[in-house]
N, C-alpha and C positions, 0 to 999 in steps of 0.2 A: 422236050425230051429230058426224063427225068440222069440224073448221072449218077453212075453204080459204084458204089465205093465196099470194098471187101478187106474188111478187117480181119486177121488174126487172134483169136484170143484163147486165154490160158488160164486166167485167175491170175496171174502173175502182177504185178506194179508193174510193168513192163508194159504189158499186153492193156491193161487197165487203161492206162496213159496213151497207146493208140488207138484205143473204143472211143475216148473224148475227143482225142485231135478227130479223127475220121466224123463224129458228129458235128464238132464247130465245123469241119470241113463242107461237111453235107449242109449246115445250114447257110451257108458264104452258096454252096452253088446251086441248090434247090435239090438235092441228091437223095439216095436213101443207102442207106448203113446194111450192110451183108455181114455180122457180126458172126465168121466161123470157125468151130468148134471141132479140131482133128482129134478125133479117138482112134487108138492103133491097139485095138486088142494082139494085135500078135507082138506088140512090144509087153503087153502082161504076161504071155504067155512065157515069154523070153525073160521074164523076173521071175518064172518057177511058177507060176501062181496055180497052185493046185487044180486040177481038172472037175473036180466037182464043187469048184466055186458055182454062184448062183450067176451067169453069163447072165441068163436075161434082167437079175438086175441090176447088174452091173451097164447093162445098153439103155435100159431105162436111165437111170442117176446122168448116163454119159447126156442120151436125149435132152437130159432138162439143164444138165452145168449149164448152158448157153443163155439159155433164159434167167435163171441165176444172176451167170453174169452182167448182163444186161443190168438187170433190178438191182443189181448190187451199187456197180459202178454211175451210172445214171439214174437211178429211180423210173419212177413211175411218168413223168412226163420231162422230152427233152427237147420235143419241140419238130423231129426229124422220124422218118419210118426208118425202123430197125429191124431186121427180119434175122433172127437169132437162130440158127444151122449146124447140123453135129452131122459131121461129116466121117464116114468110117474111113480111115487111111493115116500115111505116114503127115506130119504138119507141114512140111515144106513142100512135098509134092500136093499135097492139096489144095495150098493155097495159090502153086504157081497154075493149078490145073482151072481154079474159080478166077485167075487174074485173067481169061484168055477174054471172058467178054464184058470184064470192069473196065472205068475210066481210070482207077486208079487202086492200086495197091497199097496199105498200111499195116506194117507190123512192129510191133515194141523190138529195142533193139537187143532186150532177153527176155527169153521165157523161163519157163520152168524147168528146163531139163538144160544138160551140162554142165558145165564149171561157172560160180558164181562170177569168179575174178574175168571173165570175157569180155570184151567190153563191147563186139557185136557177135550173136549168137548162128548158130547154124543155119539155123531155119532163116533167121534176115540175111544170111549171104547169102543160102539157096535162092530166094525171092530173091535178092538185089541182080542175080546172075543169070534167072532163069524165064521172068516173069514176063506176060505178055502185052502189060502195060506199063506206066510211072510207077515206082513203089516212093513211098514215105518211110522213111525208117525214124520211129521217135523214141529219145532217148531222155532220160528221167530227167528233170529239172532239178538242178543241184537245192540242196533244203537250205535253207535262209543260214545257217549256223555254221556250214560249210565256207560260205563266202569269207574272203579274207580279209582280216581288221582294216580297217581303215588306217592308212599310212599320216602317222604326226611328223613334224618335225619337232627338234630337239627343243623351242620355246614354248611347244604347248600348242601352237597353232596349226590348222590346216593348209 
């Protein structure tokens, strides 16, 4: 029996960096990747967004970001079945709603929406709170330049 793993994504670095861990995951336990895609037209609506915008392609573009994302972050072969899913609703209640018959839940520990400086976003506390299996909350891997000097002492030596 295959084991269902349901990722979160966004485009985000955040959400990027759970689409990988959830594939190394999925290839550690023979799994396949549910890579999902919350679209909330009524939060466009709620930013004014004029009424005779073009909806329908605005549901198309939403349809294909997933797929996108996928190819973007992975390419073309990653070894694991990825089934990339745009799903109409709010992101947190979507993802707690696709967690009910996952082994496991993954979402980056920011997306795209809220205050950058958060250091875990709403949507990963909804899941961490609400979810009806394990969640993964992955957080960015500090960049190599970040890390700090290496400590001398006063002769020069290590």
């Amino acid at each position: 029996m295959s084991r269902r793993i349901v990722v979160g994504i966004d485009g985000s670095e955040s959400a990027n960096d759970a689409l990988r861990w959830a594939v190394d995951q999925a290839k550690l336990t023979g799994g396949t990747v549910e890579a999902v895609y919350a679209w909330d037209p009524g939060t466009l609506v709620s930013l004014g967004i004029p009424p005779l915008v073009d909806w329908q392609g605005l549901r198309e573009a939403a349809e294909e970001r997933p797929r996108e994302i996928v190819r973007e972050v992975l390419g073309r072969r990653n070894g694991v079945r990825v089934v990339p899913k745009t799903v109409t609703g709010n992101a947190a209640e979507v993802l707690v709603e696709h967690s009910a018959n996952a082994d496991l839940l993954v979402v980056g520990s920011r997306g795209l929406g809220g205050l950058k400086g958060m250091l875990l976003g709403s949507v990963g506390h909804h899941c961490a709170a609400h979810s009806h299996c394990p969640v993964v909350i992955v957080h960015r891997a500090p960049l190599p330049a970040r890390r700090p000097p290496r400590r001398q002492s006063l002769s020069g030596s290590v």
